[in-house]
Rosetta silent file (secondary structure, phi, psi, omega in degrees, C-alpha in Angstrom):
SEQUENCE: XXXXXXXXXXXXXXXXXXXXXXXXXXXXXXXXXXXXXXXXXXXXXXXXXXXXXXXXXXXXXXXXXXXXXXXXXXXXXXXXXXXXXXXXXXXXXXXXXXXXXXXXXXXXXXXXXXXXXXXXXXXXXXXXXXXXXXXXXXXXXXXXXXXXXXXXXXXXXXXXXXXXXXXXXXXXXXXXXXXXXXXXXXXXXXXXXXXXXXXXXXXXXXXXXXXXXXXXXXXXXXXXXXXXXXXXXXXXXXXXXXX
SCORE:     score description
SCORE:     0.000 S_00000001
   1 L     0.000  117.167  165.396   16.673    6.914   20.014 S_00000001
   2 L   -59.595 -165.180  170.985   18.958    8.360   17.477 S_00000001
   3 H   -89.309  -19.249  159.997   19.011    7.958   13.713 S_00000001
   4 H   -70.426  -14.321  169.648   22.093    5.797   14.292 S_00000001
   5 H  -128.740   -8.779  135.700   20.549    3.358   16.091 S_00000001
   6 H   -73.855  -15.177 -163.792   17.322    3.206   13.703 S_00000001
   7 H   -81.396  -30.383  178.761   18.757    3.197   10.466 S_00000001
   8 H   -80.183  -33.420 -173.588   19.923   -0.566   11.134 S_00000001
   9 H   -47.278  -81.167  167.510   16.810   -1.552   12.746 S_00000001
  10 H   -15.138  -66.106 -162.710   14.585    0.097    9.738 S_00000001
  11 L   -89.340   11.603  165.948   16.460   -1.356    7.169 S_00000001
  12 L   -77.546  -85.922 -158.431   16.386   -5.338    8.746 S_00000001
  13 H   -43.356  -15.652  171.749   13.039   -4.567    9.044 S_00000001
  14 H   -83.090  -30.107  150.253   12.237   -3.228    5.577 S_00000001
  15 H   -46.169  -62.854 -154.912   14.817   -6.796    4.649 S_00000001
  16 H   -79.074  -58.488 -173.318   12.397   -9.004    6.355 S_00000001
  17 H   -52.558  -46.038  179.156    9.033   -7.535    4.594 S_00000001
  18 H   -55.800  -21.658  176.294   10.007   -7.180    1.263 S_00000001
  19 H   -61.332  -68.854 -166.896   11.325  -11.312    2.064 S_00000001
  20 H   -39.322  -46.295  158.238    7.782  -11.686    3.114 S_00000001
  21 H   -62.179  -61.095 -165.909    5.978   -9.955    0.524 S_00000001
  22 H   -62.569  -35.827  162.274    7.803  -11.116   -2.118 S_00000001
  23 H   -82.356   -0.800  174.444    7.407  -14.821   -1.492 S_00000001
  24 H   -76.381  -40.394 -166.776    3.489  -14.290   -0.530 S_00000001
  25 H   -52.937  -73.472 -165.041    3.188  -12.470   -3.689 S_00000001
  26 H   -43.827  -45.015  172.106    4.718  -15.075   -5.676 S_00000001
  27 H   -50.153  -69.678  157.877    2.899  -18.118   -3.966 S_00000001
  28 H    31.032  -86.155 -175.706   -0.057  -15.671   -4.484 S_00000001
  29 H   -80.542  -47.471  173.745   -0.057  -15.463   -8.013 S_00000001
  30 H   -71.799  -17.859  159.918    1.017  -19.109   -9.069 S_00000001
  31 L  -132.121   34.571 -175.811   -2.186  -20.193   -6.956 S_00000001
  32 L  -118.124  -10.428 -169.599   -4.890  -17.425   -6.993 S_00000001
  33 H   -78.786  -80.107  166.888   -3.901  -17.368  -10.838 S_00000001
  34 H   -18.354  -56.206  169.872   -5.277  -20.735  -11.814 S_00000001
  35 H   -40.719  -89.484 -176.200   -8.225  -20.501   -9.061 S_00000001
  36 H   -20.170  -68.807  176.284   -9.418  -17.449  -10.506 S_00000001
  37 H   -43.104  -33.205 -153.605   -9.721  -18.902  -14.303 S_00000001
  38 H   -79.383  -31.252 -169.524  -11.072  -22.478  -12.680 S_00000001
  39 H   -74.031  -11.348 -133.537  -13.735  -20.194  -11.213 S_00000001
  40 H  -129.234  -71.251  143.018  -14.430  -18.468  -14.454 S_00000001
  41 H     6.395  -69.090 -125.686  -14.289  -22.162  -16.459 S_00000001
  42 L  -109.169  -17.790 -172.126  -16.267  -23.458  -14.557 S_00000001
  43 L   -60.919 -163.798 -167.894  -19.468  -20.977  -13.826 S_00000001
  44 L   -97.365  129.105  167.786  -22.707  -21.705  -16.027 S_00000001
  45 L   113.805   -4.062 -164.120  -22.087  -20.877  -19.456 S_00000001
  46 L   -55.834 -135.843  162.096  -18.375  -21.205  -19.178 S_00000001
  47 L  -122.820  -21.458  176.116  -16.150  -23.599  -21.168 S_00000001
  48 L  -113.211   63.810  163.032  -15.676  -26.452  -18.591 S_00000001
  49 L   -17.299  110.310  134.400  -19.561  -25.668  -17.039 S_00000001
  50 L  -137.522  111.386  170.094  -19.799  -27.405  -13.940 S_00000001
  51 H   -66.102  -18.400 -162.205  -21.818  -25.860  -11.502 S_00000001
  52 H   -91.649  -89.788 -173.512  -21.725  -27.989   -8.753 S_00000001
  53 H   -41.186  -46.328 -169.465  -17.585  -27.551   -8.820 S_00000001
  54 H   -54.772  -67.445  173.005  -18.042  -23.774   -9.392 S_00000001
  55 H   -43.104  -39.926 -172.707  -20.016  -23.069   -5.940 S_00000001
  56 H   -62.091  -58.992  177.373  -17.698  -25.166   -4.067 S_00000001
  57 H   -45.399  -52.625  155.127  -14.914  -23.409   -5.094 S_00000001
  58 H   -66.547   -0.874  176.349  -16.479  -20.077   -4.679 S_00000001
  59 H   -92.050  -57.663 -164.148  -17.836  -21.026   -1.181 S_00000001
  60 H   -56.500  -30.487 -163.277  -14.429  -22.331    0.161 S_00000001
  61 H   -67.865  -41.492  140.284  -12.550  -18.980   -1.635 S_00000001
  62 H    17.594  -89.482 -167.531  -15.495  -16.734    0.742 S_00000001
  63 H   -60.503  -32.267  175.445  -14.897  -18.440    3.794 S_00000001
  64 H   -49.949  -69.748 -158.950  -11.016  -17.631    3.059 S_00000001
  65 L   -53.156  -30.144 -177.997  -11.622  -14.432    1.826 S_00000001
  66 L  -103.309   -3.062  173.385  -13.756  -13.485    4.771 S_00000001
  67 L   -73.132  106.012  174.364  -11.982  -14.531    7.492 S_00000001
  68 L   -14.047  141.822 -172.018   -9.939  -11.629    9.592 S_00000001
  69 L   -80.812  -24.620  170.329   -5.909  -12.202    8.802 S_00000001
  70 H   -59.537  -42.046 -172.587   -5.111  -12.350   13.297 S_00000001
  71 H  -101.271   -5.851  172.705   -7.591  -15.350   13.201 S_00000001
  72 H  -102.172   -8.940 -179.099   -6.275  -17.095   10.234 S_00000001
  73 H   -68.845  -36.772 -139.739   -2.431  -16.079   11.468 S_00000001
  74 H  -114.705  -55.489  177.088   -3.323  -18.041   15.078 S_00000001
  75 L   -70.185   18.270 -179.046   -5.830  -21.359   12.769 S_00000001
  76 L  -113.284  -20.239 -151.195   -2.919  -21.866   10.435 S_00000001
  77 H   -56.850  -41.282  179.160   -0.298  -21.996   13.416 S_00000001
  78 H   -44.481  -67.011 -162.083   -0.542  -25.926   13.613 S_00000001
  79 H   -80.524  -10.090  178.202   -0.100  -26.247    9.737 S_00000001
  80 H   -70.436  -50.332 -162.106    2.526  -23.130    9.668 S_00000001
  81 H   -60.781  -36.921 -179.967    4.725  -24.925   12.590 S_00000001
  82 H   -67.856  -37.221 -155.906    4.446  -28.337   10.285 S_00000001
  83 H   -93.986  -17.315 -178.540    5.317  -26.843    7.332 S_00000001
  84 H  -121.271   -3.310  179.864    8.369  -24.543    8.620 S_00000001
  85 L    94.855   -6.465  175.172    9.133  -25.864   12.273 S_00000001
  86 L  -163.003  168.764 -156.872    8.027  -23.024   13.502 S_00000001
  87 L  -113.194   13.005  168.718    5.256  -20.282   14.293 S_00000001
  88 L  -152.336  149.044 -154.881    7.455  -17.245   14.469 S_00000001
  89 L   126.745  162.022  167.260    9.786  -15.361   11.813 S_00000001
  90 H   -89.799  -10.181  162.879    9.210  -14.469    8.816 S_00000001
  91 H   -58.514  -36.140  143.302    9.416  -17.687    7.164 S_00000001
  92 H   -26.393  -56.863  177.573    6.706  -18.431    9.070 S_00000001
  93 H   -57.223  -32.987 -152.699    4.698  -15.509    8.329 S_00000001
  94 H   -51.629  -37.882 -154.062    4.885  -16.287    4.264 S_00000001
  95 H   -96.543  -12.777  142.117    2.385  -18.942    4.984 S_00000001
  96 H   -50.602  -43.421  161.989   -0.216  -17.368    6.684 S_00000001
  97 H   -32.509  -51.551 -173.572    0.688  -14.450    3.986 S_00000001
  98 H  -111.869  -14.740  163.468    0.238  -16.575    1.276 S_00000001
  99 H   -55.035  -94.475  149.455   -2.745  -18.723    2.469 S_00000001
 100 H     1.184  -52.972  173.476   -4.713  -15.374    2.678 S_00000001
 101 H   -90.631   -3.190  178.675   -3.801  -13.984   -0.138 S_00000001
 102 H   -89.072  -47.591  167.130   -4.427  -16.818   -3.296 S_00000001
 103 H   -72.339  -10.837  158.209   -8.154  -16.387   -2.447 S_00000001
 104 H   -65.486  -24.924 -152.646   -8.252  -12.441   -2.637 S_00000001
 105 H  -103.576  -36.771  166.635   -5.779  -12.300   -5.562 S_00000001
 106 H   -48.874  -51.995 -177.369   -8.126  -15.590   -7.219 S_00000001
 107 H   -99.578   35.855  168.713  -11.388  -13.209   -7.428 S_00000001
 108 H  -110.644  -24.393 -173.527   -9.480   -9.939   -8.451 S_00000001
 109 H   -80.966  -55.189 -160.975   -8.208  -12.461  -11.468 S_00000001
 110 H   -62.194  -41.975  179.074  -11.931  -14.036  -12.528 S_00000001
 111 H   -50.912  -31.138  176.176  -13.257  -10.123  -12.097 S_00000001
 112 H   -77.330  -43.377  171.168  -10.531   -9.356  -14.761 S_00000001
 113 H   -66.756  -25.921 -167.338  -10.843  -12.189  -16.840 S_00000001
 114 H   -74.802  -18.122 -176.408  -14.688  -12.150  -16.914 S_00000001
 115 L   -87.247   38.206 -140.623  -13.867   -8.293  -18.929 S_00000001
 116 L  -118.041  144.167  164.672  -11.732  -10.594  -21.729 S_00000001
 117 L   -47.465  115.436 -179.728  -13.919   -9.997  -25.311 S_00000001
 118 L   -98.232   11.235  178.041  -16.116  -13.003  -25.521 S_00000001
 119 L   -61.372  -52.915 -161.839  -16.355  -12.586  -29.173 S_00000001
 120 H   -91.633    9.134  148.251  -12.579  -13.798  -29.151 S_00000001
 121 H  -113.392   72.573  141.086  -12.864  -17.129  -27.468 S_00000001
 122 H  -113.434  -34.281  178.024  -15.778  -17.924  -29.642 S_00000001
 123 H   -52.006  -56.859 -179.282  -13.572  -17.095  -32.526 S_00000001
 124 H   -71.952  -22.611  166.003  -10.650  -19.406  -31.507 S_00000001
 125 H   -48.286  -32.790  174.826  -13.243  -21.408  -30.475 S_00000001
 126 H   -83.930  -20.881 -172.556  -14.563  -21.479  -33.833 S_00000001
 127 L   -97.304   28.417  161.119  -11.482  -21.756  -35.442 S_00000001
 128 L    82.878   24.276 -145.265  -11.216  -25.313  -33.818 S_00000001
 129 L  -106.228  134.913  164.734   -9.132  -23.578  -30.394 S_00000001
 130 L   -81.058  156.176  172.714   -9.138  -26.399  -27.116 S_00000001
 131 H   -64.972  -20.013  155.604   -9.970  -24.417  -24.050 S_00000001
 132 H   -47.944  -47.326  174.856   -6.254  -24.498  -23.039 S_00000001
 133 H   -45.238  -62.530  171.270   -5.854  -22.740  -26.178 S_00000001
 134 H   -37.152  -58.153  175.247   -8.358  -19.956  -24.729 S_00000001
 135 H   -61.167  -39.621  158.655   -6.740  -19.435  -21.857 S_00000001
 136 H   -54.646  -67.005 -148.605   -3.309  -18.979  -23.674 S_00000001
 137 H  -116.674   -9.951  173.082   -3.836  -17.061  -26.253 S_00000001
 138 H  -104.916  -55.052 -155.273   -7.176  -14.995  -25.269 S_00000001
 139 H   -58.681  -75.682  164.790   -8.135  -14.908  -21.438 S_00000001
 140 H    -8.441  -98.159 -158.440   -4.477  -14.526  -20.286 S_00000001
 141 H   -62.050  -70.356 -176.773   -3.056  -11.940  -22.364 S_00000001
 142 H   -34.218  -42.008   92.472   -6.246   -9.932  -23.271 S_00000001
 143 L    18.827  -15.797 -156.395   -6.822  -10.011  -19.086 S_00000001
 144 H   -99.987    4.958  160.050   -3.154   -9.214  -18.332 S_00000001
 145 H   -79.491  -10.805  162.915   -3.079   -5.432  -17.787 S_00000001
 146 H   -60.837  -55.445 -178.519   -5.881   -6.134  -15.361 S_00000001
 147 H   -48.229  -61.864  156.563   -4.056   -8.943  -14.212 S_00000001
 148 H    -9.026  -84.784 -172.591   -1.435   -6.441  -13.111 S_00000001
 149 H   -53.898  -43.859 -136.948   -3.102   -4.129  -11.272 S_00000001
 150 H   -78.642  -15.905  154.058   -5.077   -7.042   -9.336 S_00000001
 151 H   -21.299  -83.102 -161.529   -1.031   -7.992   -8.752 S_00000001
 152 H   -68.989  -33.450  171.666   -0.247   -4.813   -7.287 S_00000001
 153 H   -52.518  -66.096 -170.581   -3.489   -4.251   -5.157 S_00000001
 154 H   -57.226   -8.960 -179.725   -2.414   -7.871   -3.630 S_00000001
 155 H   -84.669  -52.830  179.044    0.925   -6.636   -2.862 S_00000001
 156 H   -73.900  -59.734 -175.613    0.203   -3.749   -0.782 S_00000001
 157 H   -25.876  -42.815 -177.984   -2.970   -5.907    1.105 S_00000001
 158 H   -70.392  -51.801 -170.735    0.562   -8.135    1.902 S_00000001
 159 H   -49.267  -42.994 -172.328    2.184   -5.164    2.951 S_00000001
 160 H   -63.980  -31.364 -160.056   -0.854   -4.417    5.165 S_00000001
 161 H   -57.185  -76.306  173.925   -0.869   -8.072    6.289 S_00000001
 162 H   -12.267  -53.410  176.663    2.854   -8.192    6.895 S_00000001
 163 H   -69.865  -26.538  170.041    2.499   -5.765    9.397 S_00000001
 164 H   -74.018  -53.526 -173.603   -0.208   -7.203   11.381 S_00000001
 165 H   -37.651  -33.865 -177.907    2.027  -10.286   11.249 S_00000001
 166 L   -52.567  -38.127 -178.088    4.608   -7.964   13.121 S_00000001
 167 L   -42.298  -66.591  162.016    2.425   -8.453   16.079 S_00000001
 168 L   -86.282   42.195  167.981    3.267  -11.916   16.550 S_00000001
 169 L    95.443   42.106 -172.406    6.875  -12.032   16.092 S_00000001
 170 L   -89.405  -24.201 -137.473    7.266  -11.853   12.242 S_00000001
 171 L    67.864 -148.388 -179.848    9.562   -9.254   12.118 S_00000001
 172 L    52.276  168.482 -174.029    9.248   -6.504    9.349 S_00000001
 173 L   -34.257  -39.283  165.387    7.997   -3.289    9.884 S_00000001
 174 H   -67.538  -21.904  168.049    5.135   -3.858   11.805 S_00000001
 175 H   -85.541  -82.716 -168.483    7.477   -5.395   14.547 S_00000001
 176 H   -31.087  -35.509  146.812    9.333   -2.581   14.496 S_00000001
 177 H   -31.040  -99.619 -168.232    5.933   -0.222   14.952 S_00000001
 178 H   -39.082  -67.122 -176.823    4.822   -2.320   17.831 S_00000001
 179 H   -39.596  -64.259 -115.401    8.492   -3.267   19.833 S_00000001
 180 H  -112.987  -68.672 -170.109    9.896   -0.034   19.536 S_00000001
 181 H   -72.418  -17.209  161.129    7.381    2.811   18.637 S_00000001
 182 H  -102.632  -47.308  150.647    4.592    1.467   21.185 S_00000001
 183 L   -32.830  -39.373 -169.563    5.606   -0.654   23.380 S_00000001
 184 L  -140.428   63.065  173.651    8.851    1.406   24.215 S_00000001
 185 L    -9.875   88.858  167.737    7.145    5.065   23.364 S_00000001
 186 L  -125.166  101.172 -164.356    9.846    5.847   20.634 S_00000001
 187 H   -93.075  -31.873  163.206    6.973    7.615   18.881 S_00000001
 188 H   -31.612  -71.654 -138.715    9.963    9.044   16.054 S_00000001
 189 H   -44.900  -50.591 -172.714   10.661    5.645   15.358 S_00000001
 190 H   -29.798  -42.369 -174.180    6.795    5.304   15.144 S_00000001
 191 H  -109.703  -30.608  158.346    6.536    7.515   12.568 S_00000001
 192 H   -59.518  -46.242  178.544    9.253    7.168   10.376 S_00000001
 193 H   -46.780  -26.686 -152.431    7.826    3.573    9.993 S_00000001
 194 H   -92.709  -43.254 -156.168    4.584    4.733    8.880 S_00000001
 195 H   -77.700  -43.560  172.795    6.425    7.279    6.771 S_00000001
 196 H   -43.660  -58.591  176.915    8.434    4.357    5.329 S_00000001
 197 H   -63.873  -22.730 -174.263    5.310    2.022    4.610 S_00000001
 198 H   -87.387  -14.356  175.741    3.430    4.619    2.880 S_00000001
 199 H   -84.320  -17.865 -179.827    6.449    5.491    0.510 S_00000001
 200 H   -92.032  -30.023  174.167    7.031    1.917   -0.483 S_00000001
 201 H   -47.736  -47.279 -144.387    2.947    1.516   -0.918 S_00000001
 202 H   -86.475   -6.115 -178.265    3.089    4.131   -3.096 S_00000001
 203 H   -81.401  -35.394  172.080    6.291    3.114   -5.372 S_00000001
 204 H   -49.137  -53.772  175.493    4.519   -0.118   -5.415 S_00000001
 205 H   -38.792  -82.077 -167.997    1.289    1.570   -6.486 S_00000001
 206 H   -39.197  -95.473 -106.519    2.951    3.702   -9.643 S_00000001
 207 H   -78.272  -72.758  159.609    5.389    1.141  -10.768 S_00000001
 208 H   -18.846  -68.074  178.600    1.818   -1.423  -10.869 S_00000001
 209 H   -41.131  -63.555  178.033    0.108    1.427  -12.690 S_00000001
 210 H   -76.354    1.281 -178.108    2.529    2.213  -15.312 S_00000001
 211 H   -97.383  -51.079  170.196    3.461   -1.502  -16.355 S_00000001
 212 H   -35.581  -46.383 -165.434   -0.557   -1.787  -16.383 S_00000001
 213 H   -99.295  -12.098  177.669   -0.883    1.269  -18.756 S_00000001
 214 H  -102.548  -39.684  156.119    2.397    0.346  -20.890 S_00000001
 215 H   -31.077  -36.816 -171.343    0.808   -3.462  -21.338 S_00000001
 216 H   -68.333  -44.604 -163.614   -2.489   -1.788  -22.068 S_00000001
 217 H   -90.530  -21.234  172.097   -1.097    0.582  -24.895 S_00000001
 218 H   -68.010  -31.835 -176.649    1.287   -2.545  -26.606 S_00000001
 219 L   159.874  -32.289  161.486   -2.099   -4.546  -27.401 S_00000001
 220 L   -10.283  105.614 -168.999   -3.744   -5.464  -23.881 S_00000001
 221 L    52.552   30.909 -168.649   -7.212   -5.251  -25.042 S_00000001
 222 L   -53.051   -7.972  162.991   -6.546   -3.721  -28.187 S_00000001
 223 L   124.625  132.941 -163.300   -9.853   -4.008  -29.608 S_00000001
 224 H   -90.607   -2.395  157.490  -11.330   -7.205  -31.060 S_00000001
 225 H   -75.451  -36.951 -179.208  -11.148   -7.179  -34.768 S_00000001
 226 H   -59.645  -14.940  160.841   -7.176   -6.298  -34.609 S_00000001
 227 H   -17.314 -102.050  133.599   -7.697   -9.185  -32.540 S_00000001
 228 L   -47.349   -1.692  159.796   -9.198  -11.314  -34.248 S_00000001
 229 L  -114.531    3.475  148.115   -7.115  -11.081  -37.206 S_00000001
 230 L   -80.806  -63.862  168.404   -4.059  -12.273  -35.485 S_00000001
 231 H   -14.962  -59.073 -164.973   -5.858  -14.997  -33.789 S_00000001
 232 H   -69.220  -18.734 -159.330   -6.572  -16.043  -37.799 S_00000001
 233 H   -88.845  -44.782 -169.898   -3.017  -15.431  -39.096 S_00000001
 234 H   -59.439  -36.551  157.119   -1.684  -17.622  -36.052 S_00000001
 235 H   -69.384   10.437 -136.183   -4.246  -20.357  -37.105 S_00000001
 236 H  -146.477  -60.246  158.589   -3.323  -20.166  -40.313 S_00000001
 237 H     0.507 -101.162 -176.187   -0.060  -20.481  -39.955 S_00000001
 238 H   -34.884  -43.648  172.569    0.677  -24.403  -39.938 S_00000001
 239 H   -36.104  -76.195  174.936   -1.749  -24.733  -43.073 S_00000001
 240 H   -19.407  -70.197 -176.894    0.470  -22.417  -44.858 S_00000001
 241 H   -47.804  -30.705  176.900    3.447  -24.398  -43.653 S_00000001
 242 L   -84.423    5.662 -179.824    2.167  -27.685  -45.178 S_00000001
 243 L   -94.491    0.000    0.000    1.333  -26.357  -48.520 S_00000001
């Protein structure tokens, strides 16, 4: 096989993953983000304590977390086929994709958030702050160059994922691996793919890094009296305004 008749193949398939990733991610984030915090909330000492709620949550995100992605691709097929009509493609894949990934991407968040100052939610705490407040203006941001990274580490695990998905008819790069470069010994193809996935991990990687390290250096964990004296000026605020 020439380069003329991989170059379309490659670049559907590089079309289909980035579809894949990029809605796994997203799904991901909007429910591994909460989880994480609920888990963090909720442990003993938190601000919504409940212990009882904590374990559960941390048992079922485990049992997610430890189950191989080929056996949760083949026990999701029932609820994938319900939710998209069908159990191969990549709309399909997103939801194995993203089932899988909100509990890994949930304890990469509470490991970030648990390194949040805790002198500064005792502060807003003290300054009269609801725990919504906490999460907004301390956990969050102080947490979010962390948050980042635990971002981009879940994106390439989806990358890896994706590709396993290729087995069973997702498309993306990993079908192309399998169809072409094993199945029908085109071992170039084989290897350009590989050569492909490791160049997008790694633009993924930097691009993760340096948004991590330019968040970090704006005020991401800038240290907790400069902190803490914004915290006061922002509480302070409305007072001002009514005088």
């Amino acid at each position: 096989m020439n380069w003329t008749e991989m170059r379309p193949l490659l670049e559907q398939a590089c079309g289909d993953t980035f579809y894949m990733v990029g809605w796994s991610t997203l799904i991901a984030v909007v429910g591994g983000l909460p989880l994480g915090l609920l888990l963090v909330l909720t442990e003993r000492g938190g601000l919504l304590q409940n212990v009882l709620a904590n374990k559960v949550v941390g048992q079922v995100v485990n049992i997610a977390r430890s189950m191989p992605f080929i056996i949760l691709m083949v026990a999701l097929m029932g609820f994938t086929r319900w939710v998209t009509g069908s159990t191969i493609g990549r709309d399909a894949a997103i939801v194995p994709l993203a089932i899988g990934a909100i509990p890994f991407f949930a304890r990469l968040v509470e490991t970030a958030v648990r390194e949040v100052d805790h002198g500064l939610v005792e502060a807003v705490q003290a300054m009269g702050g609801t725990t919504w407040t906490v999460v907004r203006k301390v956990l969050v941001p102080e947490a979010l160059p962390s948050l980042i990274s635990s971002a981009t580490t879940t994106v390439v695990a989806l990358i890896g994922y994706s590709a396993m998905a290729g087995t069973v008819g997702a498309g993306g790069l990993g079908d192309i691996a399998i169809r072409y470069g094993y199945q029908r010994f085109e071992t170039d193809l084989m290897w350009i793919t590989v050569a492909v996935l490791a160049v997008v991990i790694s633009v993924i990687q930097f691009a993760g890094d340096y948004a991590a390290r330019a968040l970090h250096r704006r005020g991401g964990r800038s240290g907790a009296a400069p902190r803490l004296r914004l915290l006061k000026a922002e509480a302070a605020a409305p007072e001002v305004t009514k005088v």
